[in-house]
C-alpha positions as CSV (number, residue, x, y, z in Angstrom):
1,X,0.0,0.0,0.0
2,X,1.3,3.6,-0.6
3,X,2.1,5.6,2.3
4,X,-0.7,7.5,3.9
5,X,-3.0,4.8,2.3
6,X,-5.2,2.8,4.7
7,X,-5.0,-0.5,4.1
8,X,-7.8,-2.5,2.3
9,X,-9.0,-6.3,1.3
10,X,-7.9,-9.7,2.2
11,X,-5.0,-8.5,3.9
12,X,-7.1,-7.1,6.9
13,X,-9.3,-9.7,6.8
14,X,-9.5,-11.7,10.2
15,X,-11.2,-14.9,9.6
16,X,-11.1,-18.6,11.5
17,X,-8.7,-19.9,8.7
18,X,-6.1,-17.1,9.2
19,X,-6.3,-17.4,13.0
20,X,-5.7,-21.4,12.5
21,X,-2.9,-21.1,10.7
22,X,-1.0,-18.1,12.8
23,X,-1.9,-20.7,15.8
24,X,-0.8,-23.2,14.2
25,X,2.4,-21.6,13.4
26,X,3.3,-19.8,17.0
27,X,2.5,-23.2,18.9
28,X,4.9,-24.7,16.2
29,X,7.5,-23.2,17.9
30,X,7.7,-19.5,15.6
31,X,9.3,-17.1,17.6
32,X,7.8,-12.8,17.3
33,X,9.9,-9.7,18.5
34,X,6.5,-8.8,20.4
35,X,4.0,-10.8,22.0
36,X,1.7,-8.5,23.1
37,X,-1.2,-9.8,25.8
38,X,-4.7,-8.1,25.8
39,X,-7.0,-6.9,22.7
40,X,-8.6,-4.0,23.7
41,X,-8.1,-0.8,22.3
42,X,-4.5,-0.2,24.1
43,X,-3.3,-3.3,23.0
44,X,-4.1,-3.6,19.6
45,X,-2.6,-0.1,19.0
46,X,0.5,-1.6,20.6
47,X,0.1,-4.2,18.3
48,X,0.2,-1.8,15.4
49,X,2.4,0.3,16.5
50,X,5.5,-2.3,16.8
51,X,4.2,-4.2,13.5
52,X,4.7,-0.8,11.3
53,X,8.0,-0.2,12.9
54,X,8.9,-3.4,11.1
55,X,8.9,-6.0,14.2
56,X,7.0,-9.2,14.2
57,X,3.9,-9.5,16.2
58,X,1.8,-11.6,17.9
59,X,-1.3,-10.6,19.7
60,X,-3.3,-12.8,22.1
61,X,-6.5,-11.9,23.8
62,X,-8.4,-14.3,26.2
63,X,-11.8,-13.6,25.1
64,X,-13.0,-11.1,21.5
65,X,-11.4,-8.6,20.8
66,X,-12.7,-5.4,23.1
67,X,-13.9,-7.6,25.6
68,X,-13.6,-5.3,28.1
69,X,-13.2,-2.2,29.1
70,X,-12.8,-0.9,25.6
71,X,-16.5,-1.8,24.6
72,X,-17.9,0.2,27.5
73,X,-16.7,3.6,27.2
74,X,-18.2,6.5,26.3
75,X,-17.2,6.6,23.0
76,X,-16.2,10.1,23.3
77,X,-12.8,11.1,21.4
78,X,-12.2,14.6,23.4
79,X,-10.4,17.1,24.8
80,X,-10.1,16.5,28.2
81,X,-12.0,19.3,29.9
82,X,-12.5,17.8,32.9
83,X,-9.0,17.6,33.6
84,X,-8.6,21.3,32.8
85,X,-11.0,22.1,35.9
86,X,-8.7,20.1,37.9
87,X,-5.3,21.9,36.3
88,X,-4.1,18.7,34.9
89,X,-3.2,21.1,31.7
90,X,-0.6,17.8,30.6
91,X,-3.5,15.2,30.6
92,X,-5.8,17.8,28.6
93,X,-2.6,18.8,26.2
94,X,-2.0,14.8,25.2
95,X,-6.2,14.5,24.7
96,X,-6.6,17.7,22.5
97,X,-3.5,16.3,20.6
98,X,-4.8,12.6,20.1
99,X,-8.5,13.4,19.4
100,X,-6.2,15.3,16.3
101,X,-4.9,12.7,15.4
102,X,-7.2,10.4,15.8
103,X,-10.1,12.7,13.7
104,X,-7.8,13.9,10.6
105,X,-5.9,10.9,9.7
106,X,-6.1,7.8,12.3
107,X,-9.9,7.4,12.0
108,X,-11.7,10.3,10.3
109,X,-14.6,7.8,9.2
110,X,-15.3,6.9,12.8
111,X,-15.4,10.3,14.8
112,X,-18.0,12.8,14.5
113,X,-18.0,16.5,15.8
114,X,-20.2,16.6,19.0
115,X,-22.1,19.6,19.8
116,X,-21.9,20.1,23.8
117,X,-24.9,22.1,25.7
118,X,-24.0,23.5,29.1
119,X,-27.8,24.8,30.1
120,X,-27.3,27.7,32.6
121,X,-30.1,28.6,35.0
122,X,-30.7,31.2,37.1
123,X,-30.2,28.8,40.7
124,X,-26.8,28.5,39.2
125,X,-24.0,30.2,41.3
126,X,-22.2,32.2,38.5
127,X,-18.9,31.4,39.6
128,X,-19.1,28.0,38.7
129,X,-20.4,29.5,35.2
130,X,-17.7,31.4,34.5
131,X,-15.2,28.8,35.7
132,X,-16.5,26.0,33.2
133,X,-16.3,28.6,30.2
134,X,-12.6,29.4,31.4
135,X,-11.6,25.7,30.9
136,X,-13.6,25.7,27.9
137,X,-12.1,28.6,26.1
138,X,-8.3,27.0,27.2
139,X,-9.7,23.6,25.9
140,X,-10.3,25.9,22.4
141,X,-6.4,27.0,22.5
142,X,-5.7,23.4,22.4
143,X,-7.9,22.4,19.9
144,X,-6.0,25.3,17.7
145,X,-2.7,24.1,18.5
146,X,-3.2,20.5,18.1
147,X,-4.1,21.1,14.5
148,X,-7.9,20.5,14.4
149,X,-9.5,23.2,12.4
150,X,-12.7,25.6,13.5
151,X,-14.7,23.5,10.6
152,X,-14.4,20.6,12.3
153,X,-14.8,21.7,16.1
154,X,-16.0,25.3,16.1
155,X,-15.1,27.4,18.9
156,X,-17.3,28.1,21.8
157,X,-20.0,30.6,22.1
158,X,-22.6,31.6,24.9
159,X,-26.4,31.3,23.4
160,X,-29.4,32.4,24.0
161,X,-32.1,30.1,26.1
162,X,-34.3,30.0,22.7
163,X,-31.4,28.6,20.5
164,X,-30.8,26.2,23.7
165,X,-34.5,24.9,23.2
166,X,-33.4,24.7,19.6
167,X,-30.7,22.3,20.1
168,X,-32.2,20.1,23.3
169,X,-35.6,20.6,22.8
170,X,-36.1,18.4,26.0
171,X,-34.6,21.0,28.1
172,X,-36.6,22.6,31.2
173,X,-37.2,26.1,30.2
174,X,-38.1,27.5,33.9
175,X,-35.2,29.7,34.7
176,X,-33.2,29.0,31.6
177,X,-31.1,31.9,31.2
178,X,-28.9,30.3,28.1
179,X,-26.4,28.2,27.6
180,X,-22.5,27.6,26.9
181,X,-22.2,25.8,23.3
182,X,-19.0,24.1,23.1
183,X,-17.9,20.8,20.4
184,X,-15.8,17.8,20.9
185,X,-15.9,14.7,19.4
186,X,-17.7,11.6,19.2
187,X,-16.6,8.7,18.5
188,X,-19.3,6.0,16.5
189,X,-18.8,3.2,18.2
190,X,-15.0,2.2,20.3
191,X,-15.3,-1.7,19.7
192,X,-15.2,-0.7,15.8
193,X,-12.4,1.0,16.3
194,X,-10.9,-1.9,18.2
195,X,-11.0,-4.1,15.3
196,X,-9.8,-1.5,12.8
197,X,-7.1,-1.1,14.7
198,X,-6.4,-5.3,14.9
199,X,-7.1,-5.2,11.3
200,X,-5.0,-2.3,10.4
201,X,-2.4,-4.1,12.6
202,X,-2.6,-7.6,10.3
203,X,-2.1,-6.2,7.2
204,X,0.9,-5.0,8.8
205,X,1.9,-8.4,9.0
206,X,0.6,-8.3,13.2
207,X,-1.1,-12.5,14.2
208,X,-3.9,-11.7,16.0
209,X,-5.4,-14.6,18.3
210,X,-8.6,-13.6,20.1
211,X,-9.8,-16.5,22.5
212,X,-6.1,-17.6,23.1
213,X,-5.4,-16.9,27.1
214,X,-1.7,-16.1,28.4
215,X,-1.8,-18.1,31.6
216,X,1.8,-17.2,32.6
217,X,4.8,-15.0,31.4
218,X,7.7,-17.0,31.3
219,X,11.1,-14.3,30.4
220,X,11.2,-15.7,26.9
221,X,6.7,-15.5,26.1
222,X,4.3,-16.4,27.5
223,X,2.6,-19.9,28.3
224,X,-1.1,-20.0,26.7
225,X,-4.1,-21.7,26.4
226,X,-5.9,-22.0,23.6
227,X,-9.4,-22.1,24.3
228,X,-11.2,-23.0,21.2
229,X,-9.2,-26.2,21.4
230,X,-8.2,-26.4,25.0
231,X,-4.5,-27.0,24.6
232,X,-1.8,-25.3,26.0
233,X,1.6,-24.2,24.4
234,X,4.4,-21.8,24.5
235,X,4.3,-19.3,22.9
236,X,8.2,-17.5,22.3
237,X,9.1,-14.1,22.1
238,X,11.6,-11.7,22.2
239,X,9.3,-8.9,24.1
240,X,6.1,-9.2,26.1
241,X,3.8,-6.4,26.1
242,X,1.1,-6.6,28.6
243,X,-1.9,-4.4,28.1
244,X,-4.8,-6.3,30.0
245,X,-5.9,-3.1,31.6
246,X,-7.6,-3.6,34.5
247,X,-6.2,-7.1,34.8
248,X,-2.6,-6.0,34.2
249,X,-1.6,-7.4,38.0
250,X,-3.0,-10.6,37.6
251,X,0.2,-11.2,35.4
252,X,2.6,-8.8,36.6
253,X,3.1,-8.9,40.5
254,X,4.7,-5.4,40.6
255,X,0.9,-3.5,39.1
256,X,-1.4,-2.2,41.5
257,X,-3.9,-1.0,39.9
258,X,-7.5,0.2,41.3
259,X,-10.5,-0.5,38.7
260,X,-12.7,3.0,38.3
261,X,-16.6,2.0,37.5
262,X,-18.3,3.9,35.1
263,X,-22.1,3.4,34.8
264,X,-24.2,4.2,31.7
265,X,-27.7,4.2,31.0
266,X,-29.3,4.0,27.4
267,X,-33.0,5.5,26.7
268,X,-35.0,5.8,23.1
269,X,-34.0,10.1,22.1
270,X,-37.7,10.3,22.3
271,X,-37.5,10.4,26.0
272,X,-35.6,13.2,25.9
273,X,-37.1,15.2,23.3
274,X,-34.6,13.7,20.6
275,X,-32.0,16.3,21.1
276,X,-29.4,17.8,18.4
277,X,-26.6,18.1,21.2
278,X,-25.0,16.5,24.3
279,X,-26.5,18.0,27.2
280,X,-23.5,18.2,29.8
281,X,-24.7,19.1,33.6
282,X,-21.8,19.8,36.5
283,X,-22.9,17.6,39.1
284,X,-23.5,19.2,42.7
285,X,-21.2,19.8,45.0
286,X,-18.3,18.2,42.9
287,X,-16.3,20.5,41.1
288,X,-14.9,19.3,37.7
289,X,-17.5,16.3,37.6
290,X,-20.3,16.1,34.8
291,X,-23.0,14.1,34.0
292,X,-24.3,13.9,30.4
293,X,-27.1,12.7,27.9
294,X,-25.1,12.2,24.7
295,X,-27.7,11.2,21.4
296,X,-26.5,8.1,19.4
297,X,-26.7,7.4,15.5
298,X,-28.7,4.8,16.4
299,X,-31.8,6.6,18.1
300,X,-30.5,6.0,21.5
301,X,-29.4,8.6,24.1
302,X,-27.1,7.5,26.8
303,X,-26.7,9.0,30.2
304,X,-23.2,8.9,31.8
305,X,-21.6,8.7,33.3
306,X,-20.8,8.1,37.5
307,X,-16.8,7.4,38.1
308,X,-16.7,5.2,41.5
309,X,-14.3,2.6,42.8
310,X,-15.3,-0.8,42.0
311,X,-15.5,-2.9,44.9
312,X,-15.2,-6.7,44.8
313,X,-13.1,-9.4,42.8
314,X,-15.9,-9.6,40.0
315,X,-13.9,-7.7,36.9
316,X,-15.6,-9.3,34.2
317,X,-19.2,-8.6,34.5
318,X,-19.1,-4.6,36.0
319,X,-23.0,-4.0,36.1
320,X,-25.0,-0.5,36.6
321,X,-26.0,-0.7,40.4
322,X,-29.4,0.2,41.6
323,X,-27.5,3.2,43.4
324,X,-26.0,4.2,40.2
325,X,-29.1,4.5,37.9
326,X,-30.8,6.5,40.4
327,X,-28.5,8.9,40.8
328,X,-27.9,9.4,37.1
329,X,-31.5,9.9,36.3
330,X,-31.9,12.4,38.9
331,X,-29.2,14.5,38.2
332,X,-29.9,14.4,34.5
333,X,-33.7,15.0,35.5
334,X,-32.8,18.5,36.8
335,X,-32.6,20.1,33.5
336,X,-34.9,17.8,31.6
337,X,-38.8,19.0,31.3
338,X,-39.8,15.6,31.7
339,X,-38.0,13.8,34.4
340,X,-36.7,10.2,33.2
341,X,-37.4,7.3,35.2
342,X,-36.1,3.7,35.2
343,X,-39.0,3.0,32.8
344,X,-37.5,4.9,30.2
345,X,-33.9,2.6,30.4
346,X,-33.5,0.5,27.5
347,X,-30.3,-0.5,28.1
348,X,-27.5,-0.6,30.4
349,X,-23.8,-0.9,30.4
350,X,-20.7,-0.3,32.7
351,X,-16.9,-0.1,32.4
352,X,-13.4,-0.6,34.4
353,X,-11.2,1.6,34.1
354,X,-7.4,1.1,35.1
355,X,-6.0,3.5,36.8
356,X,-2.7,3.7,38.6
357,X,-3.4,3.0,42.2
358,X,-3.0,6.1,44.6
359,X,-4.4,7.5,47.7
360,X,-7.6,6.3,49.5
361,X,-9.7,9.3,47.6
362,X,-12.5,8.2,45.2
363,X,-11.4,7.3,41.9
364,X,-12.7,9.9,40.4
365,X,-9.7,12.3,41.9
366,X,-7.0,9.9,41.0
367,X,-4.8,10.8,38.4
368,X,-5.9,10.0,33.9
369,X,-2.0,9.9,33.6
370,X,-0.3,6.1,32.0
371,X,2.3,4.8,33.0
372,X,4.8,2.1,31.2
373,X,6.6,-0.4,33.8
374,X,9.1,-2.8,33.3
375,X,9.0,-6.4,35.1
376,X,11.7,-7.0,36.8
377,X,11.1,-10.8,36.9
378,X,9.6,-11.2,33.8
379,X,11.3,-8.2,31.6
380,X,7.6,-7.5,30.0
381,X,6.5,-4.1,29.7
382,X,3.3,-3.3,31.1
383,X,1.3,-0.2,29.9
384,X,-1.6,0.9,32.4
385,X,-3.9,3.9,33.0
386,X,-4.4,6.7,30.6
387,X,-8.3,6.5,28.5
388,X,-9.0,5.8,25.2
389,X,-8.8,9.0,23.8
390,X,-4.9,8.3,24.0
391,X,-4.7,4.5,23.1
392,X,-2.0,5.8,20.7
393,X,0.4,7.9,23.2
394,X,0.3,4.8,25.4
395,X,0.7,2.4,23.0
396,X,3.6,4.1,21.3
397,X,5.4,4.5,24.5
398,X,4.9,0.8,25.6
399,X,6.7,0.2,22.1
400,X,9.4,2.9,22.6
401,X,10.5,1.0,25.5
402,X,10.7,-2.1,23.7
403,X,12.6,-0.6,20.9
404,X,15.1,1.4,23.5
405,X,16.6,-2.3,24.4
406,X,20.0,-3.5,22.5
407,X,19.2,-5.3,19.4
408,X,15.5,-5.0,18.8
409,X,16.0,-2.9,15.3
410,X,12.7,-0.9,15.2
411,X,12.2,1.6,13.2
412,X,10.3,4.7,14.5
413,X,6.8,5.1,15.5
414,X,4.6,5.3,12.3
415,X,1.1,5.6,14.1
416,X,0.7,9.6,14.6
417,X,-0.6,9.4,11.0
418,X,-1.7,6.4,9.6
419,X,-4.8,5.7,8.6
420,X,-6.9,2.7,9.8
421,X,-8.8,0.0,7.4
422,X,-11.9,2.2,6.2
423,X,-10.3,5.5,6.8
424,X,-9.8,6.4,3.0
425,X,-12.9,9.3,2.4
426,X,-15.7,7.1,1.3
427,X,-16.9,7.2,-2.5
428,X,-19.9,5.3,-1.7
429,X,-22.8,7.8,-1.3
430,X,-25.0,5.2,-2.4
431,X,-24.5,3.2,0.2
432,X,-26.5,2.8,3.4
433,X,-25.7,5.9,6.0
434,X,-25.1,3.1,8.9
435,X,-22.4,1.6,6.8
436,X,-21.3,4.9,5.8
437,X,-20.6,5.8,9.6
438,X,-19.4,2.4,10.8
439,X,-17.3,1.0,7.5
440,X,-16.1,4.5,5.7
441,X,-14.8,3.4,2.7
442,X,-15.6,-0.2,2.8
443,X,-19.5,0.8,3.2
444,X,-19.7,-0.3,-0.9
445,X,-17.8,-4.0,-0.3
446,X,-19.9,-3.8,2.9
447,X,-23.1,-3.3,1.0
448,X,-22.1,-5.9,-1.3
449,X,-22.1,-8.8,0.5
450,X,-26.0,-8.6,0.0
451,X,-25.6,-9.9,-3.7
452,X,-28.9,-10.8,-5.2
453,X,-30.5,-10.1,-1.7
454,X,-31.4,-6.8,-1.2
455,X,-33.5,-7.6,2.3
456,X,-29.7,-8.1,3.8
457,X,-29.4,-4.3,3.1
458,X,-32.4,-3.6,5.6
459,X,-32.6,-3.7,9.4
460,X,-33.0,-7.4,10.7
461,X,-36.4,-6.5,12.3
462,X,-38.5,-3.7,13.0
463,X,-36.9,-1.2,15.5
464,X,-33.8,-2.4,14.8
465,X,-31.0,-0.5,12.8
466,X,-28.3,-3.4,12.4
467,X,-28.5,-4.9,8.8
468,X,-28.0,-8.3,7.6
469,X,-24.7,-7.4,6.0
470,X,-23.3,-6.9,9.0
471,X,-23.6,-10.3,10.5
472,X,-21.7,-11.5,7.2
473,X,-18.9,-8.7,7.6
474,X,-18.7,-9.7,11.4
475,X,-17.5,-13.1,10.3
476,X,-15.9,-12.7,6.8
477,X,-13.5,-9.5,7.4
478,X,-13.9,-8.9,11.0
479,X,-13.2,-12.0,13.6
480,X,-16.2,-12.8,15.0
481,X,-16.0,-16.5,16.1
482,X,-18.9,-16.8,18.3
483,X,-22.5,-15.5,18.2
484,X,-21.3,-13.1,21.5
485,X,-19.1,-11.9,19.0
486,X,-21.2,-10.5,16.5
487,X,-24.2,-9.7,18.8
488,X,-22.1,-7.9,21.5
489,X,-19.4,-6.6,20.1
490,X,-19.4,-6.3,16.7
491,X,-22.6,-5.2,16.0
492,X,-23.6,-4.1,19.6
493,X,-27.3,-5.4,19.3
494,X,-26.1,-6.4,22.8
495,X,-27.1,-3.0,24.5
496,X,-30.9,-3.9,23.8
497,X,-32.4,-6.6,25.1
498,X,-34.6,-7.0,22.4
499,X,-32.1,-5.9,19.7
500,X,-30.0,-8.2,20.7
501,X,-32.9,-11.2,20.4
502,X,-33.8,-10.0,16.6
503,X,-30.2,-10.3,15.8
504,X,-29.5,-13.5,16.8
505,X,-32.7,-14.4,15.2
506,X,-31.4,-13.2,11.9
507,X,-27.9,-14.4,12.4
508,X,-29.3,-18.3,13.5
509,X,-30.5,-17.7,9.9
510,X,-27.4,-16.2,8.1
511,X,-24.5,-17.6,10.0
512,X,-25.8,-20.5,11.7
513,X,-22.1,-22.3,12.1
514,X,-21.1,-19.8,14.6
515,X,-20.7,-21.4,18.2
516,X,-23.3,-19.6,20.9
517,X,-20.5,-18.3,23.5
């Protein structure tokens, strides 16, 4: 491929028969420069990153691909304004300079521009007011000097408590003296991402083995389990990455790391008036925290987010509590006209986060900063922290360190600008908008899979925006092993119940080889 150029066709493709054979080959005793452990969003950027600086690469994940954490996020690509109420003027710097990146060459097809709505009302102490527009305007400078233009995130401006109405419509007008309109980014959906990058990373010559679990890291790999077949191997290499996020210490003694819960809440737009922009509400008494109600592509609006320390051992199933739903809806309630109830919650969903362990505060003071550790038993590199907004900076620097020891040969870090699989501009207006926003320039070969059946091309069932095609894509380009695969995190029919049922409905009919789990 010519440089600048994303990369496109069978090369990306991750199917069963490609993961066989790189299985097949690393249990055979192949050795890699980089093993790296974990398939979230970190990982696989590290994965990509060390594969385009010419080093082999194998990448194993336990479960699917954005499994975890990297599923649940916000799916915000932004600035960092929070941390600028707190001063932390580094962590908002690194955001503003990623989200960059990440919306003029990385991923231009998956991130939209996000219109943020800070309602101001006349029981609001002014203070506050003027504080959040401070950050805002200094969140602006960054946004200049990162390189993203005003036509893509225009700068902010104060409006009137009619144009507010205009652009949440669901907003309670009582009191509304205007509003503070600021933009950011939104990012379509981060598991796509996730497997762009994977992808990306493939054609880059990167094995990618999702289902394979590193039970052990030994100095020279890793020892693994393949779970599809339930044998164990070693697996050698010259480097071990470890980018399991909030798991990081289950393989590296030396990681402490304290899991931060955030809670999010889905409801149909109609609930909330269908508004044209995020509504973003400081909540009470904490300075620098926010609660929002974000609307979707796909006629959802989801609530967000609370940031709390997750307490017990259970780190793969994180659910919403009772506690946490409740105190979302009425804090989002206090600007709405019509106050939401649990009645109006479609769907829920909630995240880890990693972060470094610090003092006893709550999570939500500890520190958005990553840090890259070396093993000192093991020599692997662990990368830990940091958000998704900068899976790249944290992914490169995990690599950097790699690359620093004697003999490795990398080249330098070729990430800052290169495009993912489906990045190209898209010359397929003809093609269905939800491929559009989800495949970029692949939407046409997307669209083609239908063939002779043009039903394939239409939501699955009533109420449903997922289309047949992208079951077929799921499997055929994409990884998906398993009917969890396509329903939860491929297609994300998971966040409805009842989305989630028509889908596998429709894939039982298109794909019925794939395995349940």
């Amino acid at each position: 491929m010519r440089s600048g150029e994303a990369p496109r066709g069978e090369p990306t493709f991750l199917t069963a028969a490609r993961r066989d054979a790189d299985l097949e080959a690393l249990a055979g005793g192949l050795e890699v420069d980089v093993l790296v452990v974990g398939g979230g969003v970190t990982g696989a950027g590290a994965a990509l990153d060390a594969a385009t600086r010419g080093l082999s690469v194998a990448l194993v994940e336990r479960g699917d691909l954005a499994m975890g954490t990297s599923r649940f996020s916000s799916k915000l690509a932004h600035g960092g304004l929070r941390y600028l109420t707190k001063l932390q003027f580094g962590i908002a710097w690194e955001s503003a300079r990623e989200r960059a990146r990440l919306s003029n060459a990385i991923a231009p097809h998956l991130i939209r521009a996000l219109p943020q709505l800070t309602p101001v009302y006349g029981d609001h102490p002014p203070p506050l007011t003027v504080l959040l527009e401070i950050g805002i305007r200094i969140g602006d400078a960054m946004r200049a000097l990162s390189g993203t233009s005003r036509r893509r995130l225009p700068p902010m401006r104060r409006v009137s408590a009619a144009e507010a109405l205009l652009w949440a419509p669901g907003l309670r007008a009582e009191r509304l003296r205007g509003a503070i309109l600021a933009w950011d980014g939104q990012l379509e959906d981060d598991a796509r991402l996730v497997v762009a990058l994977a992808r990306t990373a493939a054609a880059h010559g990167a094995r990618v083995l999702t289902y394979c679990e590193a039970l052990e890291l030994t100095g020279d790999g890793a020892r693994v389990r393949d779970a599809r077949s339930d044998t164990t191997f070693d697996l050698r290499a010259r480097a071990v990455i470890n980018a399991t996020g909030v798991w990081a210490d289950r393989l590296v003694d030396d990681v402490h790391v304290r899991a931060s819960r955030g809670s999010h809440l889905l409801v149909p737009a109609a609930s909330v008036a269908t508004p044209r922009a995020m509504i973003n509400l400081a909540v009470p008494g904490s300075f620098g925290r926010f609660v929002f109600a974000v609307p979707r592509s796909d006629g959802l609006v989801m609530i967000g987010l609370t940031d709390d320390l997750h307490v017990g051992a259970d780190l793969d199933a994180p659910a919403v509590t009772v506690e946490d739903e409740r105190f979302l809806l009425e804090t989002v309630s206090t600007a709405l006209q019509r106050p939401l109830t649990a009645d109006d919650v479609v769907g829920r969903f909630a995240g880890l986060r990693p972060l470094l362990e610090g003092s006893a505060g709550a999570t939500a003071d500890l520190s958005r900063k990553h840090a890259v550790l070396e093993d000192r038993r093991s020599g692997a590199v662990t990368v830990v922290g940091g958000k998704l907004t900068t899976y790249r900076q944290m992914a490169e620097d995990a690599v950097d360190m790699v690359a620093a020891r004697p003999g490795v040969g990398a080249g330098p870090c070729r990430t800052t600008q290169l495009p993912l699989v489906g990045a190209t501009p898209a010359p397929y207006p003809s093609a269905p908008a939800r491929l559009l926003r989800r495949f970029g320039a692949e939407a046409g070969e997307i669209a083609a899979l239908a063939g002779d059946r043009p039903e394939l091309l239409e939501p699955v069932a009533e109420g449903v925006p997922i289309l047949g095609v992208e079951l077929l894509a799921a499997v055929q380009r994409e990884g998906a092993l398993t009917l969890d695969d396509v329903l939860d995190r491929r297609t994300r029919s998971g966040f409805v119940a009842d989305w989630r049922e028509a889908v596998a409905e429709a894939a039982d009919r298109l794909i019925p080889t794939l395995v349940p789990g």
